[in-house]
C-alpha positions in Angstrom: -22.3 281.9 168.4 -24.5 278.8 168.0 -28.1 278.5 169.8 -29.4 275.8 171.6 -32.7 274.2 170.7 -35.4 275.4 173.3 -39.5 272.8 173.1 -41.9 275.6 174.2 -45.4 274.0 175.0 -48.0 276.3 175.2 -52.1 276.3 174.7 -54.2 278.5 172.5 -57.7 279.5 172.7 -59.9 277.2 170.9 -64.0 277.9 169.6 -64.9 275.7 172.7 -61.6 274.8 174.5 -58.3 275.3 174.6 -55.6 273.6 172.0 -52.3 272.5 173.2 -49.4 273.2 171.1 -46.0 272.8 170.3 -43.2 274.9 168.8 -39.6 274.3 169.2 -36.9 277.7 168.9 -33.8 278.1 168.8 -32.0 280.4 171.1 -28.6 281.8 173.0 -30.2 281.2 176.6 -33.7 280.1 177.6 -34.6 284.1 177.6 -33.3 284.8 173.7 -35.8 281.4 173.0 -38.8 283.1 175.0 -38.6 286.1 173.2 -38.3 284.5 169.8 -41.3 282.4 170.3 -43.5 285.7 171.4 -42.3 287.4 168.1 -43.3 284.5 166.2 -46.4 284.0 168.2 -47.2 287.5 167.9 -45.8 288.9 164.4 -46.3 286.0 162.1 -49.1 283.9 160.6 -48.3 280.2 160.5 -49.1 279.3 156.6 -49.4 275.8 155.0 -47.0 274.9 152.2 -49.2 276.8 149.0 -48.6 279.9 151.1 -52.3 280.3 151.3 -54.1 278.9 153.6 -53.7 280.4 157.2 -52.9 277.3 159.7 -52.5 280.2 162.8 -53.2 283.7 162.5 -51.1 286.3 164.5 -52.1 285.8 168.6 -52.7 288.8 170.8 -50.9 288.2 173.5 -54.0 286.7 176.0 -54.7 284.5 173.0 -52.4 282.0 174.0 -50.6 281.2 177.8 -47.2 279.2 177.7 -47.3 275.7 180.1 -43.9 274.3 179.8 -40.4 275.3 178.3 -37.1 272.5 177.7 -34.2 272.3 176.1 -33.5 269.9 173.7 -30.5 268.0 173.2 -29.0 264.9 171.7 -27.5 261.7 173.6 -24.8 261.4 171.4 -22.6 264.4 171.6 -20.7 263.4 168.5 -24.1 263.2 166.0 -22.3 260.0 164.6 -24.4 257.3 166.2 -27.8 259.4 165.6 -28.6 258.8 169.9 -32.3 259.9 170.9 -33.3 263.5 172.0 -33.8 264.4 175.1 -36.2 267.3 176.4 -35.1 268.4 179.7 -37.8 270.9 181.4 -37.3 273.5 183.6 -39.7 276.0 185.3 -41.1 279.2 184.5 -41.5 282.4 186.6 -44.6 282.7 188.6 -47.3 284.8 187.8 -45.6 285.4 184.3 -47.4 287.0 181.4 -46.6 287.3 177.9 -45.6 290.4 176.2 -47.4 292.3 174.0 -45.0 292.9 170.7 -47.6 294.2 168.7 -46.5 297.7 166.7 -48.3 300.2 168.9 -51.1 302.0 166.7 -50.4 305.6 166.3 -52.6 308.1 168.5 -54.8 310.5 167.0 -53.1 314.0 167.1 -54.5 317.4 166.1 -52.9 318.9 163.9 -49.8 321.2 165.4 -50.0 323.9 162.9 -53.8 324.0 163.1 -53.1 328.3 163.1 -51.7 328.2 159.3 -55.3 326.9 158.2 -56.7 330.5 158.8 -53.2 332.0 157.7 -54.9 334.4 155.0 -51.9 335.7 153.7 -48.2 337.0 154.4 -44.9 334.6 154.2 -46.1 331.9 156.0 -49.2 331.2 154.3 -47.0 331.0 151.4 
């Protein structure tokens, strides 16, 4: 099943303001998109073309808010006469907030056989 192309406009914390931004995903419904651009957000660096250079690090989720989301499409169904794209917007929940997609870091636990440290001898020590 093909996806549609989805324009997600969204702003990122700047040194002294905020940067708007553009990235366009491709997605089954308007949700699939969403969720694509948080994991790309959220689990990739954005690098220039040596592979290198960082152009956008991975964003914590309060690094960055989303303002607008549209589909794309094209005015010419058929693709022959190469018509112009359209970007039709639609709203956004209120009070949305992005997800964090972040592998959770693993808690500190004690050690469960902490009893077989002082095991002196006997099968178990063994």
């Amino acid at each position: 099943m093909s996806g549609f192309k989805y324009r997600v406009r969204y702003t990122r914390k700047g040194n002294t303001s905020e940067i708007p931004c553009v990235e366009d995903v491709t997605g089954v419904g308007a949700l699939s998109a969403l969720n694509a651009f948080h994991r790309t957000m959220q689990l990739q660096a954005q690098l220039s073309s040596d592979k290198k250079t960082v152009l956008r690090p991975k964003l914590a989720p309060s690094d960055y808010s989303i303002v607008s989301i549209a589909i794309l499409y094209n005015t010419d169904p058929s693709g022959w006469n190469k018509g112009e794209t359209v970007e039709s917007p639609f709203d956004l929940p209120a009070k949305s907030k992005n997800p964090d997609l972040r592998p959770i870091q693993p808690l500190n636990q004690d050690n469960m056989m902490a009893f077989m440290e002082t095991a002196v001898g006997g099968r178990l020590a063994e």
